[in-house]
C-alpha positions as a Markdown table, in Angstrom:
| # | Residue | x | y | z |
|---|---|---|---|---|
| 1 | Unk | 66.4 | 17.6 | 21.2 |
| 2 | Unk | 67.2 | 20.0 | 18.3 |
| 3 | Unk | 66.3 | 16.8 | 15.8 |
| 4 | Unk | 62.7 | 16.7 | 17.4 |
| 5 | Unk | 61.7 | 20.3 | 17.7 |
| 6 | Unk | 62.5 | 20.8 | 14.1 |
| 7 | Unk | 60.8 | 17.4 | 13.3 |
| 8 | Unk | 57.6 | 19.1 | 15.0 |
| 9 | Unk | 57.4 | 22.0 | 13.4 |
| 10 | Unk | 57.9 | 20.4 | 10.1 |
| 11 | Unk | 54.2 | 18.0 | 11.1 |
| 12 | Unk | 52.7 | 20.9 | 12.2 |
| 13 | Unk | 53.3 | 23.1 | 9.2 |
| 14 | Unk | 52.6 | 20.2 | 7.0 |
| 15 | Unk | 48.9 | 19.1 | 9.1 |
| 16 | Unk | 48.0 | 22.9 | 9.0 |
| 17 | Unk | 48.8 | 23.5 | 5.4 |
| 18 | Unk | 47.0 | 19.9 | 4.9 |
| 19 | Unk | 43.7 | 21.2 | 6.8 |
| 20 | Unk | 43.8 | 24.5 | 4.8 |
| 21 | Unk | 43.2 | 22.5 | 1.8 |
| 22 | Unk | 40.9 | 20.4 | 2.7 |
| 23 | Unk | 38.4 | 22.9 | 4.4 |
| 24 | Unk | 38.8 | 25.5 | 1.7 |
| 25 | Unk | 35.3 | 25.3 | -0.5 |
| 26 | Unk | 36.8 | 26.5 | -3.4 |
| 27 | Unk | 39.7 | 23.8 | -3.8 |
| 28 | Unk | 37.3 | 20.9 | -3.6 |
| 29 | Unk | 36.5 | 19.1 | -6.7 |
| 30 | Unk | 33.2 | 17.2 | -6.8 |
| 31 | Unk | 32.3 | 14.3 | -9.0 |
| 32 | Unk | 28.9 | 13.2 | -10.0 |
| 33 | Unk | 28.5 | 9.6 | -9.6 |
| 34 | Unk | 26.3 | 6.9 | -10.8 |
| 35 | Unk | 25.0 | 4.1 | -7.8 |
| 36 | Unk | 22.6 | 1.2 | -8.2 |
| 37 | Unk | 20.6 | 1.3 | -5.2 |
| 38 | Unk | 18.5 | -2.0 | -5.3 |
| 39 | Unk | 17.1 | -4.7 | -5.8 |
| 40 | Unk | 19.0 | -6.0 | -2.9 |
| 41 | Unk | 18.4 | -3.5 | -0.4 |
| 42 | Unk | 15.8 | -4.2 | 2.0 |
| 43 | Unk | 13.7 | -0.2 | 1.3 |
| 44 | Unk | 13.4 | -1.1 | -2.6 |
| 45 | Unk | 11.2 | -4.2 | -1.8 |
| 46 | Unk | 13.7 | -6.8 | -3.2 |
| 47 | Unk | 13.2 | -5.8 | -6.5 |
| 48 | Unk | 13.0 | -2.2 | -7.8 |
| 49 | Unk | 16.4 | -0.7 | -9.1 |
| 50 | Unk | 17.3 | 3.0 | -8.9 |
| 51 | Unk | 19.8 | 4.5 | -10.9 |
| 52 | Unk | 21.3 | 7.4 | -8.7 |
| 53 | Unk | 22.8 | 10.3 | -9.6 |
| 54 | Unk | 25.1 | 11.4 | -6.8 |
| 55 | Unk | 27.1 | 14.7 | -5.6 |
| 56 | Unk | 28.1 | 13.6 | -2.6 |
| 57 | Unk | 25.4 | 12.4 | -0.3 |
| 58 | Unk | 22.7 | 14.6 | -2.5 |
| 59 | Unk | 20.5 | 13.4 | -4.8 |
| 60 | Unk | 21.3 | 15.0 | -8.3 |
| 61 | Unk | 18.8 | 12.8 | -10.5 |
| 62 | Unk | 17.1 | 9.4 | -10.0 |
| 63 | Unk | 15.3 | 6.8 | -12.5 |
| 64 | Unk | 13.5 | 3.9 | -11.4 |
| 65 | Unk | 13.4 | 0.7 | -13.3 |
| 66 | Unk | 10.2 | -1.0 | -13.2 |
| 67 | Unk | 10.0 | -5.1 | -13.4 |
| 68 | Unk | 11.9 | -7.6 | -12.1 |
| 69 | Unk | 9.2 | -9.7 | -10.4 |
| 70 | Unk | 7.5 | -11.3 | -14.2 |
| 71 | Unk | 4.2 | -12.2 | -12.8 |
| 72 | Unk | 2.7 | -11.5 | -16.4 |
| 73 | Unk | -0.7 | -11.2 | -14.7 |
| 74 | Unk | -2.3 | -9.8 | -17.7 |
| 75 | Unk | -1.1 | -12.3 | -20.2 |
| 76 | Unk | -2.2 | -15.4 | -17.7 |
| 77 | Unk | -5.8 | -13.3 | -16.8 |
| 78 | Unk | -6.4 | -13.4 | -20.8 |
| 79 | Unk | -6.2 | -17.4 | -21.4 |
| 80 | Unk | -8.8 | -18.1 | -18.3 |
| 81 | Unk | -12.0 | -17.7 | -17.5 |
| 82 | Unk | -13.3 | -15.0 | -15.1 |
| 83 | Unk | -13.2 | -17.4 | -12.2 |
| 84 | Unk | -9.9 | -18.8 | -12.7 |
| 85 | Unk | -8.8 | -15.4 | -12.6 |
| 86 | Unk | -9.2 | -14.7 | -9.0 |
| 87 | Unk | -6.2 | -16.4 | -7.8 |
| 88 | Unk | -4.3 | -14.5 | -10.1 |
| 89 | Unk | -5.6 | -11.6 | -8.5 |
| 90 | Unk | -4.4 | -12.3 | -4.9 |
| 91 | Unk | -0.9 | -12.4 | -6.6 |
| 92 | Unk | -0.6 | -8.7 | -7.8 |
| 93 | Unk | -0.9 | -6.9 | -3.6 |
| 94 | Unk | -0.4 | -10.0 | -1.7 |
| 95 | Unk | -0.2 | -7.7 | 1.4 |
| 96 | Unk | -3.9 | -7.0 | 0.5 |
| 97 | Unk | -5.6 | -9.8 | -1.7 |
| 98 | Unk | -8.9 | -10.0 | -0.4 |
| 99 | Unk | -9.1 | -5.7 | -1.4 |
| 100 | Unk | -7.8 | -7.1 | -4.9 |
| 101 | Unk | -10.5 | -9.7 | -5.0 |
| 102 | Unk | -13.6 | -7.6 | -4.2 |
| 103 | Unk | -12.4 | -5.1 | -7.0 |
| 104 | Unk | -12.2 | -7.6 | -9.6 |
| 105 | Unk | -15.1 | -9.3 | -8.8 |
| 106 | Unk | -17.4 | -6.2 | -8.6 |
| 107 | Unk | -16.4 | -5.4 | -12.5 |
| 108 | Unk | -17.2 | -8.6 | -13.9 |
| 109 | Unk | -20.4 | -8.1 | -12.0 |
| 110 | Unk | -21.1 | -4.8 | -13.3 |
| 111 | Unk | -20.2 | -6.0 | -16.4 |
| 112 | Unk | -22.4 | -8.7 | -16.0 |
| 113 | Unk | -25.2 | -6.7 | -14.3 |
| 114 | Unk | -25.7 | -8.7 | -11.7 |
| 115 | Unk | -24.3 | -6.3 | -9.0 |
| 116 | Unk | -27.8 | -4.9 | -7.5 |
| 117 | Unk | -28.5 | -8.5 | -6.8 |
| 118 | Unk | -25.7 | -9.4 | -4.7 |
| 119 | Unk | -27.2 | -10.2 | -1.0 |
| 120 | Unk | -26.6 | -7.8 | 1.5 |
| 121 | Unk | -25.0 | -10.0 | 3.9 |
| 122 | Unk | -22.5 | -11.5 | 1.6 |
| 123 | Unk | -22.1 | -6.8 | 1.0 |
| 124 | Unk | -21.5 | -6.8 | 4.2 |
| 125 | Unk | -18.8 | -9.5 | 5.1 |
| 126 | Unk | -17.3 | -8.4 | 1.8 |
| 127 | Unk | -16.5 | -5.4 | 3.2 |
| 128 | Unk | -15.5 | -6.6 | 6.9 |
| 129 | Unk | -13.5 | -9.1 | 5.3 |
| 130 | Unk | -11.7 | -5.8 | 3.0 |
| 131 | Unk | -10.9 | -3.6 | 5.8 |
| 132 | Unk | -9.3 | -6.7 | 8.0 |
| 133 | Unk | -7.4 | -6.9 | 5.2 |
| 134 | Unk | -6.8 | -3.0 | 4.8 |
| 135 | Unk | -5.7 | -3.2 | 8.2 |
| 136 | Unk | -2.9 | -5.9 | 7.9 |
| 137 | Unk | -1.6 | -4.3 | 4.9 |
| 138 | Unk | -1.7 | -1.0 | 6.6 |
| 139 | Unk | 0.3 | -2.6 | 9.8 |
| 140 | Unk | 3.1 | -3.9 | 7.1 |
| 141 | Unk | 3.6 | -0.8 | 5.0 |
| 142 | Unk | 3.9 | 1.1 | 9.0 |
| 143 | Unk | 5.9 | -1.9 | 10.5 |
| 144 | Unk | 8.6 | -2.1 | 7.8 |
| 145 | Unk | 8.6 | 1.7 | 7.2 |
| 146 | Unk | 10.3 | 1.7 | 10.8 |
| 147 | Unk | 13.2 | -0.5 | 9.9 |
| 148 | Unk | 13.8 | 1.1 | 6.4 |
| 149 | Unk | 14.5 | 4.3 | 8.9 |
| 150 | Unk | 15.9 | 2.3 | 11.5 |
| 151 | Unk | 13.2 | 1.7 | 14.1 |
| 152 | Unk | 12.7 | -2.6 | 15.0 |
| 153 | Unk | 10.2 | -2.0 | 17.6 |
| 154 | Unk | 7.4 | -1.0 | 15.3 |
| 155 | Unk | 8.0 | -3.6 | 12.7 |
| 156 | Unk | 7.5 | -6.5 | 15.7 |
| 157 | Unk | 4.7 | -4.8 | 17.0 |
| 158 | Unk | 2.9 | -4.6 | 14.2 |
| 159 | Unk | 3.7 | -8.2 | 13.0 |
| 160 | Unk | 2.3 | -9.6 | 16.1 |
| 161 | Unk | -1.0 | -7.6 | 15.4 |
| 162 | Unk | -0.6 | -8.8 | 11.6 |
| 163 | Unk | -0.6 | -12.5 | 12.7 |
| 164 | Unk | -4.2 | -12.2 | 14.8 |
| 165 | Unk | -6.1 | -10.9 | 11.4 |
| 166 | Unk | -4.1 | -13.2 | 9.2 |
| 167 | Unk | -5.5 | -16.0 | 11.5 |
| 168 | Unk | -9.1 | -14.5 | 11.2 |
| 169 | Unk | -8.7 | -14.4 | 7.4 |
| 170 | Unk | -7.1 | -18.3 | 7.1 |
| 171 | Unk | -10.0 | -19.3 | 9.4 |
| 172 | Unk | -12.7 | -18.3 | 6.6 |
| 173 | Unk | -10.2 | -19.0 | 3.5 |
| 174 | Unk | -8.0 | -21.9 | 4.6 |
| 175 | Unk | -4.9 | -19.4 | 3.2 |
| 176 | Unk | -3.0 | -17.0 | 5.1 |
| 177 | Unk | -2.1 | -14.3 | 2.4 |
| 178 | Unk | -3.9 | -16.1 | -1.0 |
| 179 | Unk | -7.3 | -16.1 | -0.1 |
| 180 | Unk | -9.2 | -16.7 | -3.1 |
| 181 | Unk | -12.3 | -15.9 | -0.6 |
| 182 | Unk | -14.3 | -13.8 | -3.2 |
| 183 | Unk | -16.1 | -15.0 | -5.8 |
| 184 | Unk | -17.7 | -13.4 | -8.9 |
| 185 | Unk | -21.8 | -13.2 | -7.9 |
| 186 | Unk | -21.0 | -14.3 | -3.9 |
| 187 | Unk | -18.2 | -15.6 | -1.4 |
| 188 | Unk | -16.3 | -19.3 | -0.9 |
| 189 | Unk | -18.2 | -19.4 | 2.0 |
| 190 | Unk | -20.4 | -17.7 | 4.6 |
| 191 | Unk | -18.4 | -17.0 | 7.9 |
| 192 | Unk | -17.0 | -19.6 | 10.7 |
| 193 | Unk | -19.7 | -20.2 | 13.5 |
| 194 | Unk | -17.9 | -17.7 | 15.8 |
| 195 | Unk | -16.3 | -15.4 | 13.6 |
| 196 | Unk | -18.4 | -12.7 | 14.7 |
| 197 | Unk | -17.2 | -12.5 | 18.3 |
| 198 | Unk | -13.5 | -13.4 | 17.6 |
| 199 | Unk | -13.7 | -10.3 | 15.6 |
| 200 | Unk | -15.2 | -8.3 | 17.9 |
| 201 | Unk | -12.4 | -9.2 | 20.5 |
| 202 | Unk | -10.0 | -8.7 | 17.9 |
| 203 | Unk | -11.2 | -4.8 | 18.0 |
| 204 | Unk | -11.0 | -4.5 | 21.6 |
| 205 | Unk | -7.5 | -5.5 | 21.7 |
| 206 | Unk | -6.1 | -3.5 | 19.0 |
| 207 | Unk | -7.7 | 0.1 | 19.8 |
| 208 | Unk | -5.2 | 0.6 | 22.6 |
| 209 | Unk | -2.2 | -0.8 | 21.0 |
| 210 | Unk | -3.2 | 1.3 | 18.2 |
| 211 | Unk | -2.9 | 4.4 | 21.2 |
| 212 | Unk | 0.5 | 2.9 | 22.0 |
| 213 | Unk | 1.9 | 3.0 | 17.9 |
| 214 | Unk | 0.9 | 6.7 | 18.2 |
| 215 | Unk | 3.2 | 7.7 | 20.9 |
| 216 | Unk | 6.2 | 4.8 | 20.1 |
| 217 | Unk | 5.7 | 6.3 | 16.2 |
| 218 | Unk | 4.3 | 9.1 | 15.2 |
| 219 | Unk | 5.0 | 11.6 | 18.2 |
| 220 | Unk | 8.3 | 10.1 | 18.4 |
| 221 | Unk | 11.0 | 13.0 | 18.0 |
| 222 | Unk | 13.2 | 10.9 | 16.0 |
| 223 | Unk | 11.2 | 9.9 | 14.0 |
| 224 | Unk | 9.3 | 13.1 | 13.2 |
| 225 | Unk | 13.0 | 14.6 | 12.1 |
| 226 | Unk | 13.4 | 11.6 | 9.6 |
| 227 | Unk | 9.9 | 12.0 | 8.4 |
| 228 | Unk | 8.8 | 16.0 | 8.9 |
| 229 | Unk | 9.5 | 18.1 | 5.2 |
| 230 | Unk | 11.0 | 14.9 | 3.8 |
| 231 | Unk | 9.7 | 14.1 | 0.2 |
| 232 | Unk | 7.0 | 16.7 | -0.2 |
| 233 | Unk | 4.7 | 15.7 | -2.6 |
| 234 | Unk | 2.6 | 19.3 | -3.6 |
| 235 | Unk | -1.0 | 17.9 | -4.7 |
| 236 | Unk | -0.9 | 19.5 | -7.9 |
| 237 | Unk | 1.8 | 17.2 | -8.7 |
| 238 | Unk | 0.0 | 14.2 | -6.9 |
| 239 | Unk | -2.7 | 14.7 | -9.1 |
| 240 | Unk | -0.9 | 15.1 | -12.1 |
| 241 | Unk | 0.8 | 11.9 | -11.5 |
| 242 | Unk | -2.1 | 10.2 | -11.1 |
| 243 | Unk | -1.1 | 8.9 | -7.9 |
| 244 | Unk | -3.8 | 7.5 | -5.4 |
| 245 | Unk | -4.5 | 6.5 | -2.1 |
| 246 | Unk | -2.6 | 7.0 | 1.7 |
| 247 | Unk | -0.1 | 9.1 | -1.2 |
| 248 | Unk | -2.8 | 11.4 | -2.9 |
| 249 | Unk | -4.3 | 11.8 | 0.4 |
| 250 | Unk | -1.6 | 12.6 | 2.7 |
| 251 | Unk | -1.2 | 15.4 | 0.2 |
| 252 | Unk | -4.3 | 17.1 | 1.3 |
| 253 | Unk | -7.1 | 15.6 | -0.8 |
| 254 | Unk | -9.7 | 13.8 | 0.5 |
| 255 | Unk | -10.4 | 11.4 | -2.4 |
| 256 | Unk | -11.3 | 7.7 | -1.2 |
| 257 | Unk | -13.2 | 6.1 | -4.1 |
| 258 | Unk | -15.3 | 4.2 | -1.0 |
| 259 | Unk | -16.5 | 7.8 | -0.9 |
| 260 | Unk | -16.5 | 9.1 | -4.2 |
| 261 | Unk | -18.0 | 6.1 | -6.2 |
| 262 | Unk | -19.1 | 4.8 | -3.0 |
| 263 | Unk | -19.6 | 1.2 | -4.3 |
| 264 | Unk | -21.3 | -2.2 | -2.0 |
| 265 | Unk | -21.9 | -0.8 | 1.6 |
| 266 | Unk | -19.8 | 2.1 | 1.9 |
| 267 | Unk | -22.6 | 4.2 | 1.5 |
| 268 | Unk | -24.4 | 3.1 | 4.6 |
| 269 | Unk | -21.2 | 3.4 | 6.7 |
| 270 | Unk | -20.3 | 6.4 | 8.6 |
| 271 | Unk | -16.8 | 6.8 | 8.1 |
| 272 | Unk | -13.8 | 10.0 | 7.9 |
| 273 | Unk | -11.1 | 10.5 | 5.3 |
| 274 | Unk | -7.6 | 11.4 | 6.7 |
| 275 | Unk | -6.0 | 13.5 | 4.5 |
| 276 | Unk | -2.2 | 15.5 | 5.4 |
| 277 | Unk | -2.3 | 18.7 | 7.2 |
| 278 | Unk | 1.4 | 19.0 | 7.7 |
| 279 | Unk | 1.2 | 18.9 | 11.9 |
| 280 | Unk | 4.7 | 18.1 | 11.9 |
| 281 | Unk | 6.3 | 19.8 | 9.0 |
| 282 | Unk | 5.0 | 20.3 | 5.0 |
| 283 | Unk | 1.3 | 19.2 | 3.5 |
| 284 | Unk | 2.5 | 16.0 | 1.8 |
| 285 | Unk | 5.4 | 15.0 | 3.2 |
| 286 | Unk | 6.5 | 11.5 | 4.2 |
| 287 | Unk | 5.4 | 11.7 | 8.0 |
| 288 | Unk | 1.7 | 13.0 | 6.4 |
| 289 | Unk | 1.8 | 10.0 | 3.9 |
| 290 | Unk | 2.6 | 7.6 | 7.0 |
| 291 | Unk | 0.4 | 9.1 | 9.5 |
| 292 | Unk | -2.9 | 8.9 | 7.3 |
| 293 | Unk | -2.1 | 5.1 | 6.5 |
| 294 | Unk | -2.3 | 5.1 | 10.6 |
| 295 | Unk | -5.8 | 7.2 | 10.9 |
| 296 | Unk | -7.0 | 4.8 | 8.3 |
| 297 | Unk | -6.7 | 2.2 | 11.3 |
| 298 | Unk | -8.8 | 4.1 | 13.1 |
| 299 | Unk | -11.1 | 4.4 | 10.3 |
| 300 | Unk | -11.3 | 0.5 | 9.2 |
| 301 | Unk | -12.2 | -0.7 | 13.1 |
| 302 | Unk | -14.8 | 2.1 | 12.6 |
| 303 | Unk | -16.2 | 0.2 | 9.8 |
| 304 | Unk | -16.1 | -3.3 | 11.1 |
| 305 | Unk | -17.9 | -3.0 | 14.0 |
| 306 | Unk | -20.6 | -1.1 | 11.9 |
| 307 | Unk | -20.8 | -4.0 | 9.6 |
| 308 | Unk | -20.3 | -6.6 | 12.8 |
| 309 | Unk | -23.4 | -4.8 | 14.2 |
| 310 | Unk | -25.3 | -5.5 | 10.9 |
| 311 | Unk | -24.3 | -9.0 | 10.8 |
| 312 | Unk | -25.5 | -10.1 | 13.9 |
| 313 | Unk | -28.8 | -8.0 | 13.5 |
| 314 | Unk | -30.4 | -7.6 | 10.2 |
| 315 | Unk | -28.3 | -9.8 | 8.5 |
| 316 | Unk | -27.9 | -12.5 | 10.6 |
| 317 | Unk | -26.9 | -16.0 | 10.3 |
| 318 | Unk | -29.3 | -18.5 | 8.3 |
| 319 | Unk | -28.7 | -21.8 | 7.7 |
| 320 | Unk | -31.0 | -21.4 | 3.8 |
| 321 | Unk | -28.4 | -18.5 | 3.0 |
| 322 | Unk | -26.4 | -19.5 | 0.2 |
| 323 | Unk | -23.4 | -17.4 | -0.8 |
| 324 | Unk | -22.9 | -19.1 | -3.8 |
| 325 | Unk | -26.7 | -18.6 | -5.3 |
| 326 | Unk | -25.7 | -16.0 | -7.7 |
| 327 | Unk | -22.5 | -17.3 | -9.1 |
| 328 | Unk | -22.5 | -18.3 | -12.0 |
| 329 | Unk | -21.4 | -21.5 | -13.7 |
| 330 | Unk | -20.0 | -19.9 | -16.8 |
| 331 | Unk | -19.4 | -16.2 | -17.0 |
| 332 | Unk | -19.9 | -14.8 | -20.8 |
| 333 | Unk | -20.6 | -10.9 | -20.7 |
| 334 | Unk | -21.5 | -9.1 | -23.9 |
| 335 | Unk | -19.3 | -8.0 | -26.3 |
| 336 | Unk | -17.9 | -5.0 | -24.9 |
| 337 | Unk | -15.4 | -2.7 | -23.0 |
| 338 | Unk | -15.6 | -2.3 | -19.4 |
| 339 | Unk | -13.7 | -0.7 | -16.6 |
| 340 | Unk | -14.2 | -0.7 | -13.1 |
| 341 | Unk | -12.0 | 0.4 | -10.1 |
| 342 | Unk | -12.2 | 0.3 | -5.7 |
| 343 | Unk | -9.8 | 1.6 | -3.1 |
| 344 | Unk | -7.1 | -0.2 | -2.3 |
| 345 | Unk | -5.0 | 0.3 | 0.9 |
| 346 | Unk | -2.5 | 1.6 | -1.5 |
| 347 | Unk | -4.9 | 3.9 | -3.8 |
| 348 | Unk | -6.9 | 3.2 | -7.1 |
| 349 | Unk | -7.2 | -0.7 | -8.0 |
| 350 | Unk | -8.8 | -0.6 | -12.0 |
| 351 | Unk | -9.4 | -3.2 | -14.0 |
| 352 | Unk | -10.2 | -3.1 | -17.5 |
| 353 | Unk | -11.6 | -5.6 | -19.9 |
| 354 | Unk | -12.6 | -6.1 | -23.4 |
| 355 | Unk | -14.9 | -9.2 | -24.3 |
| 356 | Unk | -16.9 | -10.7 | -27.7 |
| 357 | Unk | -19.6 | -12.4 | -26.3 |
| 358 | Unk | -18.7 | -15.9 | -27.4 |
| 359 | Unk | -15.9 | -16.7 | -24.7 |
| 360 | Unk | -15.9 | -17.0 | -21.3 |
| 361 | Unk | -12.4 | -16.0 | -22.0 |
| 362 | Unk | -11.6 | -11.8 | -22.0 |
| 363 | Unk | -10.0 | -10.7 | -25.2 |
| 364 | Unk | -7.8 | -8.4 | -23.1 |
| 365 | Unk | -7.3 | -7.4 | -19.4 |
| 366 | Unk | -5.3 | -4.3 | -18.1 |
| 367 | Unk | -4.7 | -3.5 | -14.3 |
| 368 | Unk | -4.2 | 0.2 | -13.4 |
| 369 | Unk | -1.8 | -1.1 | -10.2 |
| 370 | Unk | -1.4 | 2.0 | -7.5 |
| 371 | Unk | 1.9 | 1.0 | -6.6 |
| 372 | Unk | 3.0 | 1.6 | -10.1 |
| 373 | Unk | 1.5 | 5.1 | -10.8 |
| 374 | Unk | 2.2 | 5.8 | -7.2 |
| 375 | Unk | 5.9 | 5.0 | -7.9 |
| 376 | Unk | 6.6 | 6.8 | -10.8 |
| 377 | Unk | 6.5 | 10.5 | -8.9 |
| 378 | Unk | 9.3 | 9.1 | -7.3 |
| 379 | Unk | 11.8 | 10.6 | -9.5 |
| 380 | Unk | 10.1 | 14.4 | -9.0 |
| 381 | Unk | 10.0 | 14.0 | -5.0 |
| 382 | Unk | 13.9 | 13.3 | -5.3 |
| 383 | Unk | 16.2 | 15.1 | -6.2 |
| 384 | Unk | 17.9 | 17.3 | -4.4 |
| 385 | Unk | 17.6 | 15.1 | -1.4 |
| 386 | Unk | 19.9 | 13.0 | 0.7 |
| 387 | Unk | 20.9 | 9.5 | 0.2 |
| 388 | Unk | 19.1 | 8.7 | 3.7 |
| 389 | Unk | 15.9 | 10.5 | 2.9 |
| 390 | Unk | 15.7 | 8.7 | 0.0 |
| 391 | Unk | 15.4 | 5.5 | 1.8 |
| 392 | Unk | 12.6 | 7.3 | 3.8 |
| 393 | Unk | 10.9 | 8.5 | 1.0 |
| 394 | Unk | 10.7 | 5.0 | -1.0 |
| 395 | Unk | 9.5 | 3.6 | 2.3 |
| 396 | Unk | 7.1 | 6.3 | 2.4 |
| 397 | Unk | 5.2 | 5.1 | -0.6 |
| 398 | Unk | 4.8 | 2.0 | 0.2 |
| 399 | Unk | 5.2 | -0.2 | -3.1 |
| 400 | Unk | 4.3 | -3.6 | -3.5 |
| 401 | Unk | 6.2 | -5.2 | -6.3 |
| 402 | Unk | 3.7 | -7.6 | -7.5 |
| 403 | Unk | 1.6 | -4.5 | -8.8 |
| 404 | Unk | 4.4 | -3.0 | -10.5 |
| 405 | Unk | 5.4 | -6.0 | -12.3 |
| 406 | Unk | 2.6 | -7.2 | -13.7 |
């Protein structure tokens, strides 16, 4: 008995003594330490590697490292023609290559001057086509944003959504993501006999699922703490940045180039731009940058059944429209630089080209990628924060590799 009350008090003395360490702030000893997060982890996209800087679980200083994917789009754009090109295109935002398309093939047409010519009904499926497209990228960047902060339910929802416009899209393509639908001067093809109504029904189911991702999302309390004064991004630093798009935006500035160069149709559409107002938390935080992308929903159907309504009135259907009157069979602009942007789902799309007049072949072609300008303020909007968050905040941004890597 004697053996175990003095065997007690020697454990208790030892686990108190033990505990006084370890809780005491000034005997612990921190260590900075240096962590690879990527490419494997599902939030860096497969393959975008961060060099972290950690105290802990904080934050203390970040650098991403650009390029892994080798697409070389550039280098492949400047030993084709123009048209040849296109399929290139679709490569660098699969998630949106129809948006990619129409940009590149409204420069060359500026640059060719051909661009007051275009018909108005190939304008006008242009842009329905787009903001279908908007809309699927939209229900990825939303959809996977929920599993990079641990939500499944969104991502499945807005996959099954994703397959009924991927469906619409392969219907006037014959691709799924690839769609090589827009041509320089016109379109592959004019729409499906049908495609008209299948859209239209394609509205009218969506706009109360739409309601539903509200409620299962964004008032969702769990995910307004993962989201709400996460990642501010001030808009002085947006700007400076040169970031674009849902990012720029959810900062509180309402800069949509469909607006502000307000190129093909977009000029004849009544439309809003969502910008942040920090319901939930801070002007330009991640829950801002995630909720405009979901007003922009709103926004696109607005849009489509405008342009619906003008295909199936002034615009209609006729069997002597050709799509592909104006396209040309070689494309040889004048000697010259030219640079011509639109508004991606993800921001500012520009392409820049240089030409001598003899070639159909450009001299030089440079992309200004939003996912790659948009990504570099990562580093500013990071440190300080917690390993988790930064998950959240990469997610936030929504990257697609195949702009980064050009």
């Amino acid at each position: 008995m004697e053996k175990r009350q003095i065997q007690y008090q020697f454990e208790d003395t030892h686990l108190k003594n033990s505990s006084e360490n370890f809780y005491d702030p000034s005997k612990l000893k921190t260590e900075e330490m240096v962590l690879n997060l990527g490419p494997h982890h599902p939030s860096t996209h497969g393959v975008l590697r961060l060099e972290v800087l950690t105290d802990g679980e904080y934050v203390v200083e970040l650098t991403p490292h650009l390029g892994y994917l080798h697409r070389c789009f550039e280098k492949h754009a400047e030993n084709l023609n123009f048209q040849q090109i296109i399929p290139y295109v679709d490569r660098m935002d699969y998630m949106a290559a129809i948006n990619s398309e129409h940009a590149f093939a409204m420069g060359v047409e500026k640059m060719m001057g051909i661009s007051e010519k275009i018909p108005k009904r190939v304008e006008y499926i242009r842009v329905l086509v787009a903001e279908l497209n908007r809309l699927a990228s939209h229900f990825v960047a939303i959809g996977t944003y929920g599993l990079d902060i641990g939500a499944t339910t969104p991502f499945l929802w807005m996959m099954r959504d994703r397959e009924h416009i991927l469906r619409l899209l392969e219907w006037i393509s014959g691709a799924r993501m690839l769609y090589n639908y827009i041509w320089v001067g016109g379109l592959y093809y004019d729409l499906p006999v049908g495609f008209e109504e299948r859209c239209t029904e394609f509205i009218t189911y969506f706009e109360p699922k739409l309601k539903e991702l509200k409620e299962l999302v964004m008032d969702n309390k769990i995910f307004i703490e993962r989201t709400a004064n996460v990642g501010v991004l001030p808009l002085d630093l947006a700007i400076d940045y040169g970031t674009s798009g849902p990012v720029l935006r959810g900062s509180g500035l309402a800069h949509d180039l469909r607006r502000v160069d307000g190129y093909s149709v977009y000029p004849e559409l009544d439309f809003n731009i969502p910008i942040g107002e920090g319901k939930m938390g801070t002007v330009g935080d991640c829950w801002d940058r995630t909720n405009v992308r979901v007003e922009e929903c709103w926004e696109s159907l607005k849009i489509m059944k405008q342009c619906l309504a003008q295909l199936t009135t002034d615009h209609k259907r006729d069997r002597t429209f050709d799509p592909q009157a104006l396209v040309p069979k070689k494309i040889r602009p004048k000697a010259m630089d030219f640079y011509s942007r639109a508004e991606n789902p993800k921001g500012e799309l520009g392409f820049f080209f240089r030409t001598n007049g003899k070639s159909d072949i450009p001299e030089r072609v440079k992309a200004r990628a939003c996912s790659f300008c948009n990504l570099s303020v990562l580093e500013e909007i990071s440190k300080g924060v917690l390993l988790s968050d930064l998950i959240a905040i990469i997610g936030s941004i929504d990257v697609v590799m195949g702009e980064v890597d050009r």
